[in-house]
NUKEBA-414707 format. One record per residue (C-alpha): x, y, z; residue number from 1; residue in one letter. Coordinates in Angstrom, 1 decimal, always signed. Layout:
REM residues N
+--------+--------+--------+-----+---------+
!   east !  north !     up ! num ! residuo !
+--------+--------+--------+-----+---------+
!      X !      Y !      Z ! NUM !       A !
...
+--------+--------+--------+-----+---------+
//
This chain:
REM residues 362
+--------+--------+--------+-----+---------+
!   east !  north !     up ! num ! residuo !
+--------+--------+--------+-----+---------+
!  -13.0 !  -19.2 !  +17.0 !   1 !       X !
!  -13.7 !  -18.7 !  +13.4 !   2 !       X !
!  -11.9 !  -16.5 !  +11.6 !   3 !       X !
!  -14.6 !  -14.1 !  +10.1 !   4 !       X !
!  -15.8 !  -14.0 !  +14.2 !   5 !       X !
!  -11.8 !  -12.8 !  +14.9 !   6 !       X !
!  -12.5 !  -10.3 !  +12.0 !   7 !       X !
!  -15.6 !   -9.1 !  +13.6 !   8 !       X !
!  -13.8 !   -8.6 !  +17.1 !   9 !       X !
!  -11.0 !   -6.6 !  +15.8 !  10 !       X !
!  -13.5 !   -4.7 !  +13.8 !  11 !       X !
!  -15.7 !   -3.7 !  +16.9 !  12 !       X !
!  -12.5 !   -2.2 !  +18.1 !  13 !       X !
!  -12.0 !   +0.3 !  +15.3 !  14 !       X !
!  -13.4 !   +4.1 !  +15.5 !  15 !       X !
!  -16.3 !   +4.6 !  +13.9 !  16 !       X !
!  -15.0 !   +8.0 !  +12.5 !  17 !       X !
!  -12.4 !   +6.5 !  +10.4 !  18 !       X !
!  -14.7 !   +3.3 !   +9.1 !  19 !       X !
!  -18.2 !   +1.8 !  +10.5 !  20 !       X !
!  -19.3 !   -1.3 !   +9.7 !  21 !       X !
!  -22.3 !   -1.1 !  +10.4 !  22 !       X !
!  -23.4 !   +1.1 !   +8.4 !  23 !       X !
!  -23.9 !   +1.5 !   +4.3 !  24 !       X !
!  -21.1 !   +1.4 !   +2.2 !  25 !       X !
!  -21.2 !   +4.5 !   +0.5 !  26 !       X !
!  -22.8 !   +4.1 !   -3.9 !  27 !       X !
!  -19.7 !   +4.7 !   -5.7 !  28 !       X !
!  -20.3 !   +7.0 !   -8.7 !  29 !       X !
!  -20.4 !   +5.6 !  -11.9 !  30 !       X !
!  -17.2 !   +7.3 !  -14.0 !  31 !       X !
!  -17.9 !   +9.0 !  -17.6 !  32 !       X !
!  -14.8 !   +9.3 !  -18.8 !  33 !       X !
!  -11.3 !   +6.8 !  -18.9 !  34 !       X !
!   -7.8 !   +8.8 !  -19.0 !  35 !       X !
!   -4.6 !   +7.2 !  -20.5 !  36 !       X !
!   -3.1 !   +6.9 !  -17.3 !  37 !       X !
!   -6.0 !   +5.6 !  -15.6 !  38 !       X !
!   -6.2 !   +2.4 !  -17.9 !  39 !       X !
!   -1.9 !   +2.8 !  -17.6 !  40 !       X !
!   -3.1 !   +1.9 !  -13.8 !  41 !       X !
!   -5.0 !   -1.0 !  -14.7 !  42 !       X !
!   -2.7 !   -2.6 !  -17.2 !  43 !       X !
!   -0.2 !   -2.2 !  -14.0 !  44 !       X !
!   -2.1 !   -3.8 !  -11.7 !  45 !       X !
!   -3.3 !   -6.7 !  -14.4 !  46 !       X !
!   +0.3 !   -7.6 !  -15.0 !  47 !       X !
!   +1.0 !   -7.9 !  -11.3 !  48 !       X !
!   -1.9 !   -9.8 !  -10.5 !  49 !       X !
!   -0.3 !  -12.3 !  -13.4 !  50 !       X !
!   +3.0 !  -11.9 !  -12.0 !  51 !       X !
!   +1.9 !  -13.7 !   -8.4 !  52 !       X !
!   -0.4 !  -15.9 !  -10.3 !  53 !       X !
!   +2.2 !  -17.7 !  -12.4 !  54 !       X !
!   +5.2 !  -17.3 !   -9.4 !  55 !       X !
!   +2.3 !  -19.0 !   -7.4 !  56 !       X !
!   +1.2 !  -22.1 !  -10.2 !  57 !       X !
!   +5.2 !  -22.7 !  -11.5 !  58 !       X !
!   +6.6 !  -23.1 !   -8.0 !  59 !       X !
!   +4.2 !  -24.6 !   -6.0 !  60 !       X !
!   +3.5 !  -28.5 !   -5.1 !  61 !       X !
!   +0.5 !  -27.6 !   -2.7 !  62 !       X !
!   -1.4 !  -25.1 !   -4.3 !  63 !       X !
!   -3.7 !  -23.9 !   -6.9 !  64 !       X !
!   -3.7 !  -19.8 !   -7.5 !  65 !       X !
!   -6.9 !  -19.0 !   -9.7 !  66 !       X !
!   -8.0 !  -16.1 !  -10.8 !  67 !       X !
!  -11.3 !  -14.8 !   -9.4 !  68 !       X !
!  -11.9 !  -10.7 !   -9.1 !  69 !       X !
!  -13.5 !   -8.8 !  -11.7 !  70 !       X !
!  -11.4 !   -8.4 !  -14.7 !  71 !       X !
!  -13.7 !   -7.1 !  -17.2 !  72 !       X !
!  -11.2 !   -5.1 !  -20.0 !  73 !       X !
!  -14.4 !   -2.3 !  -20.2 !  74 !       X !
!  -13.1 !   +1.2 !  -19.2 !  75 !       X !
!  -15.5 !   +4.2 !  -18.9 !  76 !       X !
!  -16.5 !   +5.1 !  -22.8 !  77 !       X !
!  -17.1 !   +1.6 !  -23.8 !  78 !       X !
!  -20.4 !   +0.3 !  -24.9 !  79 !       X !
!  -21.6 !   -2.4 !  -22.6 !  80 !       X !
!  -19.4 !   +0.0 !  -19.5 !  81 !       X !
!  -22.6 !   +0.7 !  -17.7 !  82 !       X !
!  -24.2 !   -2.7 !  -17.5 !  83 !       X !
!  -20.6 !   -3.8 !  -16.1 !  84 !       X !
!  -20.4 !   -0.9 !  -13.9 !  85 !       X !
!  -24.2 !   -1.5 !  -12.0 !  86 !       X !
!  -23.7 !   -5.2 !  -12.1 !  87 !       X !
!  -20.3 !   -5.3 !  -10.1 !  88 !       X !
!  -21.8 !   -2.0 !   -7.7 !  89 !       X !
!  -24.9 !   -5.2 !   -7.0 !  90 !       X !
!  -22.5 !   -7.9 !   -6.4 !  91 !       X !
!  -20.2 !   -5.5 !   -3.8 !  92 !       X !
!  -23.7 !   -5.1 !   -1.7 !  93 !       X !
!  -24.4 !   -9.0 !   -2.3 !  94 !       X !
!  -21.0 !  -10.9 !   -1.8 !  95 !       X !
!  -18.4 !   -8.4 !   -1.2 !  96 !       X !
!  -15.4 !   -7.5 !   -3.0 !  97 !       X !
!  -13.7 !  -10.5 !   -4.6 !  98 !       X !
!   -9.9 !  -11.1 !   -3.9 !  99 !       X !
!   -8.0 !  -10.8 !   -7.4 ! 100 !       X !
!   -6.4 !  -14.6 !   -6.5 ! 101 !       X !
!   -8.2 !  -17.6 !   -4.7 ! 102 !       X !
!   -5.3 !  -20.4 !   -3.6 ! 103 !       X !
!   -6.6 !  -24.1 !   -3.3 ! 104 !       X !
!   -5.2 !  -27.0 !   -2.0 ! 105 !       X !
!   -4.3 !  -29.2 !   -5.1 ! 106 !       X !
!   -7.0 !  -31.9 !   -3.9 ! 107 !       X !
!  -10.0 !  -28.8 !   -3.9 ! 108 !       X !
!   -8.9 !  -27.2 !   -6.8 ! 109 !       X !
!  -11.8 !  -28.3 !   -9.6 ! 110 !       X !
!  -10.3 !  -28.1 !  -13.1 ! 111 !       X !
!  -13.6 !  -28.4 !  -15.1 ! 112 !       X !
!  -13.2 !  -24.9 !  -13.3 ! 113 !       X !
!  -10.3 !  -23.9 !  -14.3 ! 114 !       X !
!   -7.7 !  -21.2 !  -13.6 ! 115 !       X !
!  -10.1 !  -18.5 !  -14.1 ! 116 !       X !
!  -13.4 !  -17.8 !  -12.1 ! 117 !       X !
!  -13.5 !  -14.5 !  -12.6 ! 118 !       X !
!  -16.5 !  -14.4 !  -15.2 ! 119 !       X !
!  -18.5 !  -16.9 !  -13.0 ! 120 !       X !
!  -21.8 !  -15.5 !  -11.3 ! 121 !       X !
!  -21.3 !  -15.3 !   -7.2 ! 122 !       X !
!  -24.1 !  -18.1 !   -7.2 ! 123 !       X !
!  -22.9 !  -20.6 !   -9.5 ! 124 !       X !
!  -19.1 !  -21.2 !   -7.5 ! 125 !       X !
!  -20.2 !  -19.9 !   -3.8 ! 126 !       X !
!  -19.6 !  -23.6 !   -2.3 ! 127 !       X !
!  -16.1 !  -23.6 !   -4.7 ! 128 !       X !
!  -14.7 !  -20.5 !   -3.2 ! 129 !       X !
!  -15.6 !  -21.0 !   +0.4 ! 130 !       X !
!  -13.0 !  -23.6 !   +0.3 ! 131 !       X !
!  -10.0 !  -22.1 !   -0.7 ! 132 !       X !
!   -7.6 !  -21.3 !   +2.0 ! 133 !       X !
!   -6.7 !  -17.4 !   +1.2 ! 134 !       X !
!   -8.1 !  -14.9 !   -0.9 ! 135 !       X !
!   -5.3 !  -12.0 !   -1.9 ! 136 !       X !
!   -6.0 !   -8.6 !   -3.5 ! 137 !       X !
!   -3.0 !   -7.4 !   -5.5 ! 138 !       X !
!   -2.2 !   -3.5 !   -5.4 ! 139 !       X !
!   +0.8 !   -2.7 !   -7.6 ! 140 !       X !
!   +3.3 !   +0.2 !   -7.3 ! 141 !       X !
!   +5.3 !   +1.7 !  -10.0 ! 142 !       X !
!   +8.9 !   +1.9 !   -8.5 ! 143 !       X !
!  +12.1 !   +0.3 !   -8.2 ! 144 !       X !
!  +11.8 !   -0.4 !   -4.2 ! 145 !       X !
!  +15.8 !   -0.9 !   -3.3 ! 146 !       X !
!  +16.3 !   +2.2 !   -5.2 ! 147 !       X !
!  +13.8 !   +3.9 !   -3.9 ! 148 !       X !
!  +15.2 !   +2.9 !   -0.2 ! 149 !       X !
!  +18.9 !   +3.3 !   -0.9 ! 150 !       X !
!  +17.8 !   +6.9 !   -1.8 ! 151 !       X !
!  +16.1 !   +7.4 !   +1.3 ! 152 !       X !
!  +18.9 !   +6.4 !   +2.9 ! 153 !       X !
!  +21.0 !   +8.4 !   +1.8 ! 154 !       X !
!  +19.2 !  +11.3 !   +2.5 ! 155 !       X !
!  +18.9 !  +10.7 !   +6.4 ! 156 !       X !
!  +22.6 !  +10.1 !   +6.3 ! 157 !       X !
!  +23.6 !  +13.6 !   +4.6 ! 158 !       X !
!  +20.7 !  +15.6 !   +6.9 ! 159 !       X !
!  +21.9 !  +13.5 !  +10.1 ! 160 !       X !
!  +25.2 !  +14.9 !   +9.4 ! 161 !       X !
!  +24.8 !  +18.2 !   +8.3 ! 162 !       X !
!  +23.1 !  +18.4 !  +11.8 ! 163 !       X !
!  +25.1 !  +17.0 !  +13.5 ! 164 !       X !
!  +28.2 !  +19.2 !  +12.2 ! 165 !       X !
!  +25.7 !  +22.4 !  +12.1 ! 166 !       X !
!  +25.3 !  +21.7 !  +16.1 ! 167 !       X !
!  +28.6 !  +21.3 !  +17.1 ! 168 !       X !
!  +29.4 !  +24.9 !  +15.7 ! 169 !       X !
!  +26.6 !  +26.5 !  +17.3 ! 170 !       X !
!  +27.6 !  +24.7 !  +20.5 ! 171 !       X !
!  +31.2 !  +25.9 !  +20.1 ! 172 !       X !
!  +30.8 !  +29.3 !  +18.4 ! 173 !       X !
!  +27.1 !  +30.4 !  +19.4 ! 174 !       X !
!  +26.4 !  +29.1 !  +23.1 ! 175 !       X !
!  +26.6 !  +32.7 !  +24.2 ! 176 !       X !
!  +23.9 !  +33.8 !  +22.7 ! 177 !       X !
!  +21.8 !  +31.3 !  +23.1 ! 178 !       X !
!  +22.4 !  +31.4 !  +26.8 ! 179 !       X !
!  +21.2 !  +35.2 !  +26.5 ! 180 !       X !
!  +17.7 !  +34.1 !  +24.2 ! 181 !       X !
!  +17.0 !  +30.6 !  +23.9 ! 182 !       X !
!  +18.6 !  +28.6 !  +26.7 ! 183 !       X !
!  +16.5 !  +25.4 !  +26.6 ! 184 !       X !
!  +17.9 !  +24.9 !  +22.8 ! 185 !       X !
!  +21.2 !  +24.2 !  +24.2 ! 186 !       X !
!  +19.8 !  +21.2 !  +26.3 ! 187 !       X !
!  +18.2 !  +20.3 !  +23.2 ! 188 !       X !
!  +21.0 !  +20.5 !  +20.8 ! 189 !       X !
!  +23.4 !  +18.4 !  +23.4 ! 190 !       X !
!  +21.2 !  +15.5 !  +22.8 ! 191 !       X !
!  +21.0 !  +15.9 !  +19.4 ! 192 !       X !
!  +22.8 !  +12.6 !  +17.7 ! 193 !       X !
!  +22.0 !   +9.8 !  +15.4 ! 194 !       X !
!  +19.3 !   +8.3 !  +16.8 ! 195 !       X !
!  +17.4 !  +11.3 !  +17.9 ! 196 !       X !
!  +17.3 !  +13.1 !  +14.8 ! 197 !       X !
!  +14.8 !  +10.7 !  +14.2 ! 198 !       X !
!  +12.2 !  +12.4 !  +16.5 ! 199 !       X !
!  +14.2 !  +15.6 !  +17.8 ! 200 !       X !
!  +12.4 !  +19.1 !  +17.3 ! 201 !       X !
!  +12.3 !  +23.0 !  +18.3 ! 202 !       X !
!  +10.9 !  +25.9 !  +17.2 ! 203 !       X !
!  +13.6 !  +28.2 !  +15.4 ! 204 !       X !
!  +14.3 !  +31.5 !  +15.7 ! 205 !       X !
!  +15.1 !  +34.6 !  +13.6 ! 206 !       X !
!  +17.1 !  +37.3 !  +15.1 ! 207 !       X !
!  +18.5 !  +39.9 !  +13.0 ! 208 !       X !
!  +20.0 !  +42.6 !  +15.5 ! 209 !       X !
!  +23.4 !  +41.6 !  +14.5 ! 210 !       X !
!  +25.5 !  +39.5 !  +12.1 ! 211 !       X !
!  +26.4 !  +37.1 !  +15.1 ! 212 !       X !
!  +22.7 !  +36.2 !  +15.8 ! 213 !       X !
!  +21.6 !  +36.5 !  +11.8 ! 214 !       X !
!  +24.5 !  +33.2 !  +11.5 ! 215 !       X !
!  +22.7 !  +31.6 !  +14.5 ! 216 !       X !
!  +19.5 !  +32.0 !  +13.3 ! 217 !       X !
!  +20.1 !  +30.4 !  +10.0 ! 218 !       X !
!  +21.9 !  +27.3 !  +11.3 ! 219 !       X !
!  +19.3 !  +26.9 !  +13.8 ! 220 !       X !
!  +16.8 !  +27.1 !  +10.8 ! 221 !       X !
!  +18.9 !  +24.5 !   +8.3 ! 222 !       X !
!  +19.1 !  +21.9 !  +11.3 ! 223 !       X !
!  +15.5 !  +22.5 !  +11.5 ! 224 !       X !
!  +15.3 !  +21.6 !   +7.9 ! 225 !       X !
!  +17.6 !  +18.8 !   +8.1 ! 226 !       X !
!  +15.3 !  +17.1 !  +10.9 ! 227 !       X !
!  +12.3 !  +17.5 !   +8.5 ! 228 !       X !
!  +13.6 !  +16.0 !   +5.7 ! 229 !       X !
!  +15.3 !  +12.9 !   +8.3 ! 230 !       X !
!  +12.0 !  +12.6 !   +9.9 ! 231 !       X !
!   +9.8 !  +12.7 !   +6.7 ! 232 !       X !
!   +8.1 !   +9.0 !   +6.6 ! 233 !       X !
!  +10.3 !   +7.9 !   +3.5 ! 234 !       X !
!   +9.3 !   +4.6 !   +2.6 ! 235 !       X !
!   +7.1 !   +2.9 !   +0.0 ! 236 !       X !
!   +3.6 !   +1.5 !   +1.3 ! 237 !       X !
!   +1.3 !   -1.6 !   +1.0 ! 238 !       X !
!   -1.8 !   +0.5 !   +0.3 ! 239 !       X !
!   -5.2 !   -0.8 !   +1.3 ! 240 !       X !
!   -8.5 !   +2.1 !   +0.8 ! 241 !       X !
!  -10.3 !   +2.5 !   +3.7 ! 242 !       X !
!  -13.1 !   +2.4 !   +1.6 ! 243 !       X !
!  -12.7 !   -1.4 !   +0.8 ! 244 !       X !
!  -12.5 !   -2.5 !   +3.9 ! 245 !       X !
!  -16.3 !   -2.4 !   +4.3 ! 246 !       X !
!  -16.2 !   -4.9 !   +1.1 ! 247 !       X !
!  -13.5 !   -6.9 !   +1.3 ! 248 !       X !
!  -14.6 !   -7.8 !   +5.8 ! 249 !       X !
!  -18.9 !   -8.4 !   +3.4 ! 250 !       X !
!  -16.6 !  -10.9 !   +1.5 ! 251 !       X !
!  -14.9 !  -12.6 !   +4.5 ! 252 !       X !
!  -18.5 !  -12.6 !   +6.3 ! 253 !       X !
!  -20.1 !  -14.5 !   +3.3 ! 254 !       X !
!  -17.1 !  -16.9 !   +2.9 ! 255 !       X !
!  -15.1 !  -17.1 !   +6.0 ! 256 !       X !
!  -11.5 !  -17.3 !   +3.7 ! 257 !       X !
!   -8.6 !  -15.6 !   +5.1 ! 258 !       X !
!   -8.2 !  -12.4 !   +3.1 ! 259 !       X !
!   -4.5 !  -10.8 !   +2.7 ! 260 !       X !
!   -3.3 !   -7.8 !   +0.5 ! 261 !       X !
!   +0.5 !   -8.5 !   -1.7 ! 262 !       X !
!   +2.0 !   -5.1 !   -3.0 ! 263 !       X !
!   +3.8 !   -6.0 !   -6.3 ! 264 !       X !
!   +6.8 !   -3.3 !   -7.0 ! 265 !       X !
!   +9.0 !   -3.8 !   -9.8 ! 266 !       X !
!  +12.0 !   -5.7 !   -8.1 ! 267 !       X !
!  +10.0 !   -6.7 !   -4.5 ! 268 !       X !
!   +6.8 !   -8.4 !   -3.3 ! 269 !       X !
!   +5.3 !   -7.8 !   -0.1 ! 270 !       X !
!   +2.6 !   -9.1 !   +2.0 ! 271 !       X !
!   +0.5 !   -8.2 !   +4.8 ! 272 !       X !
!   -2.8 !   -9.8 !   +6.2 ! 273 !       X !
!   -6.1 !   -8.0 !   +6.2 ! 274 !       X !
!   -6.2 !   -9.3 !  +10.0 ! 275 !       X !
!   -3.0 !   -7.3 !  +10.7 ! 276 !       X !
!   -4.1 !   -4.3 !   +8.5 ! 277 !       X !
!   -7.4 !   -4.4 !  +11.1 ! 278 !       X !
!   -5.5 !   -4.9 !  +13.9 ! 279 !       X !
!   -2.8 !   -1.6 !  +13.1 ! 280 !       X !
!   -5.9 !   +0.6 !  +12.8 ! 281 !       X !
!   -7.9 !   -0.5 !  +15.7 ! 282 !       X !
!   -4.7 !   +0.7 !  +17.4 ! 283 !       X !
!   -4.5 !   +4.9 !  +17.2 ! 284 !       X !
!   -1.5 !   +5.2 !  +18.8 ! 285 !       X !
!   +0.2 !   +3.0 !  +16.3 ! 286 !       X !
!   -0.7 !   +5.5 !  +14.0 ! 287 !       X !
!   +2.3 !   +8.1 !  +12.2 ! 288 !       X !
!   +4.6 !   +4.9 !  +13.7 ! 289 !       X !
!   +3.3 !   +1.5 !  +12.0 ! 290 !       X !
!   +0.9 !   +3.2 !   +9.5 ! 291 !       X !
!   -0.6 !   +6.1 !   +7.9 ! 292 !       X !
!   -3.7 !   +7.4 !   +6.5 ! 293 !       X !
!   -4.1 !   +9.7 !   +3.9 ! 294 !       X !
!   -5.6 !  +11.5 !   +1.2 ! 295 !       X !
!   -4.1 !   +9.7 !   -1.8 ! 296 !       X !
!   -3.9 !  +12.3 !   -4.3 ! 297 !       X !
!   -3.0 !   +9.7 !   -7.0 ! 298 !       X !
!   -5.8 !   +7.4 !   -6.7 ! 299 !       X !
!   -8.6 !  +10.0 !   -7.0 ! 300 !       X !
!   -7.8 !  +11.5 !   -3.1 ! 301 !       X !
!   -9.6 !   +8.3 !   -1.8 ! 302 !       X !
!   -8.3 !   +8.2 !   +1.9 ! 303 !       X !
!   -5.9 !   +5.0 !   +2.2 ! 304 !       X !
!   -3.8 !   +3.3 !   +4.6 ! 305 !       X !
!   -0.5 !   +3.5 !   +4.2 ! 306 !       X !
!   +1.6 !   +0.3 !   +5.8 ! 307 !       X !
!   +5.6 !   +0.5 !   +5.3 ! 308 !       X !
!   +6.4 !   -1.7 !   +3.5 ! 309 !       X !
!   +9.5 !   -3.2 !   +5.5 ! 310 !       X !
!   +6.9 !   -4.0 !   +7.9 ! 311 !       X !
!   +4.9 !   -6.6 !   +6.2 ! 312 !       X !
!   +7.0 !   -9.6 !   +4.3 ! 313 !       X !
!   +8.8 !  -10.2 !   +1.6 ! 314 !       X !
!   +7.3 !  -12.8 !   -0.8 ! 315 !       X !
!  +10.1 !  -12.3 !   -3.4 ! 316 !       X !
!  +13.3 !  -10.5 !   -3.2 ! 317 !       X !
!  +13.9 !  -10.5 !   -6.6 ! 318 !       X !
!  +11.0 !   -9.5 !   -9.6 ! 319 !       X !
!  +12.2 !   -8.9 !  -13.2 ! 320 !       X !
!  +11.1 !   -6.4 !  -15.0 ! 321 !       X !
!   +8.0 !   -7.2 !  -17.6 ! 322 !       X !
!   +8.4 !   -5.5 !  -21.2 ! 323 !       X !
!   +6.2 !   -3.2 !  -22.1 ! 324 !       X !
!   +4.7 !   -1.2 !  -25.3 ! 325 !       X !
!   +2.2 !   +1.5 !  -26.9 ! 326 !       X !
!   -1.4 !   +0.8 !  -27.4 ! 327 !       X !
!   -3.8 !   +2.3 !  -29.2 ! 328 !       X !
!   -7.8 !   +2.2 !  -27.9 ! 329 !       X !
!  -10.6 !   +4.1 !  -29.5 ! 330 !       X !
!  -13.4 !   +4.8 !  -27.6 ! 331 !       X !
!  -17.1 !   +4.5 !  -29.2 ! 332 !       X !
!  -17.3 !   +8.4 !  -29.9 ! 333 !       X !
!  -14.1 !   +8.1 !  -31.9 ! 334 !       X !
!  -11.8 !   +9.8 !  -28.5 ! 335 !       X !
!   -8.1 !   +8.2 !  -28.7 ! 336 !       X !
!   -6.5 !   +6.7 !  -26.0 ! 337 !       X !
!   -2.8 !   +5.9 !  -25.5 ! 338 !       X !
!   -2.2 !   +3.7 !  -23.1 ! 339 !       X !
!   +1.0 !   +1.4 !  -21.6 ! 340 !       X !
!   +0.9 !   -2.8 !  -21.9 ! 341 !       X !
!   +2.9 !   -4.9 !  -19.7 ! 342 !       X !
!   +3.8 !   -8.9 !  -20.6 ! 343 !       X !
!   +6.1 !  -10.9 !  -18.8 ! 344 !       X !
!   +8.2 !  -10.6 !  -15.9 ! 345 !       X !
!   +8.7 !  -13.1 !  -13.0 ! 346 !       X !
!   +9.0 !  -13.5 !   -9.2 ! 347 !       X !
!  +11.4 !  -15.3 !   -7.0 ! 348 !       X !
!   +9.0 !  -16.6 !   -4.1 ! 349 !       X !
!  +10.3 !  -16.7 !   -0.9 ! 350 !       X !
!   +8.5 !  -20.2 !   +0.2 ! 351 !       X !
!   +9.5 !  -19.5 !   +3.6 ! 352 !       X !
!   +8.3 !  -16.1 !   +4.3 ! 353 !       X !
!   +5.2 !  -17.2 !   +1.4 ! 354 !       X !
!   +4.4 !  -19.9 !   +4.5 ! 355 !       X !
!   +5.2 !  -17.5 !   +7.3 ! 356 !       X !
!   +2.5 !  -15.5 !   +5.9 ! 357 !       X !
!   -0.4 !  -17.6 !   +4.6 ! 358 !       X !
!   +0.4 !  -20.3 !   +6.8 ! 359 !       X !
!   +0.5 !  -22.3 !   +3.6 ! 360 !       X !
!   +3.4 !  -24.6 !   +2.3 ! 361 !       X !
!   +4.3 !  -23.8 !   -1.6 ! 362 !       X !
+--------+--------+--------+-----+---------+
//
């Protein structure tokens, strides 16, 4: 079977309310107006694009990464923004979304083409890019993953044992009250341990008739607390918009390349296929377990899945940090904006898990 035909399978299986393929994608609206941290954003996600690219081209003896999605510098109050803007809203409805990176085999990579197709019409390299062998969109994330996790970490081990302790002293101190009001809770609080903090709850209680039962109630409440904050998903994402799914399975349908998304943190890569993002959320029960959807308050509340990130794998376990510096960018009316650059940094690729994933040798 063909791969975009497994696409299309997987893609019959998924709820209409959350994405339908068949209809429309919905017209994005053109933006007015770019913010600092908005072009901040995209100077991000250009540096990690560049940061794959080169781990890609410097360490590999069997392929050729070349750049291919749109990577017009134009930002909403440019001259020239709007003609960009309609053009690339045609080409979405016409060929898809293009993948940020195209790899080659060395022996179908063209290098009258060169590294960079990103300024070519659709029409002039459509034979070209139906023979490369993935197609990845980069997403980047501004944190320091293992710090991120070790801090996680240790706030499940504090809560786990502040619960733990708080329980014991109810069971020891309190267990004649709550034989009088809330006997199920002590069944409950017996089982309470280190692994089922992790999906343990109650409902608490707030009794005030006497100092005895104003204690209870407020340990019963902070082990409540402490199984929030344990049970809190606390772990960074791979972050694919449900609104690009529509474009990116149009690109696969008009090319038939295996299309993956690589999250680019500032010490980590990781990697997920767009086959296995399909397949999570064509499964609903999977969902609040293996992935998340939400309104994603810092990319303009655009509903996104969220993927842990310990679930997809690790291209590099080690990314050095790029330096960075102030730029200044005036816009046509004369409007200031201040904006972060990023240069330099590099990847350590993985070439196993890089071939575990794309089923590619480096």
């Amino acid at each position: 079977m063909e791969y975009k035909d497994i696409i299309n399978n997987i893609c019959s299986n998924i709820h209409t309310g959350l994405i339908d393929f068949d209809e429309p994608r919905s017209k994005a609206l053109r933006p007015t107006q770019a913010s600092s941290e908005f072009i901040t954003n995209k100077q991000q996600g250009d540096w990690a694009e560049d940061v794959l690219f080169r781990a890609i081209n410097d360490n590999s003896e069997n392929i050729v990464a070349v750049r291919y999605g749109k990577s017009d510098d134009l930002v909403a109050g440019d001259a020239g923004f709007e003609e960009f803007f309609n053009e690339y809203q045609a080409e979405l409805d016409t060929i898809g979304k293009r993948p940020d990176i195209l790899l080659f085999q060395k022996e179908d990579f063209d290098e009258t083409l060169g590294y960079d197709i990103s300024s070519k019409p659709s029409n002039e390299i459509d034979d070209y890019v139906a023979k490369a062998i993935a197609g990845i969109e980069v997403r980047s994330s501004a944190f320091l993953i293992n710090k991120y996790t070790a801090e996680a970490n240790r706030v499940v081990r504090e809560n786990t044992e502040r619960a733990i302790e708080l329980k014991n002293i109810v069971l020891n101190e309190y267990v004649d009250l709550l034989e009088q009001k809330r006997p199920e809770l002590i069944a409950i609080l017996n089982q309470l341990d280190e692994v089922s903090v992790r999906t343990l709850d109650f409902r608490a209680a707030t009794w005030r008739s006497s100092q005895r039962l104003q204690e209870l109630s407020t340990m019963l409440s902070e082990i409540k607390k402490c199984l929030k904050a344990i049970q809190k998903r606390n772990s960074l994402s791979i972050t694919p918009k449900v609104e690009d799914l529509k474009v990116v399975h149009k690109w696969i349908m008009t090319y038939n390349v295996p299309h993956f998304y690589v999250q680019v943190f500032f010490d980590k890569v990781y990697g997920v296929s767009f086959q296995h993002i399909l397949e999570l959320v064509s499964n609903p029960d999977l969902e609040d377990d293996k992935y998340f959807i939400e309104q994603d308050t810092k990319n303009q509340n655009k509903t996104t899945i969220k993927i842990p990130s310990q679930d997809g794998t690790c291209l590099a376990e080690a990314v050095t940090e790029p330096n960075h510096h102030s730029v200044r960018k005036e816009l046509n009316k004369g409007r200031l904006l201040f904006y972060v650059k990023f240069d330099g940094g590099e990847a350590c690729l993985d070439a196993n898990n890089f071939e575990s994933l794309f089923g590619i040798k480096l």
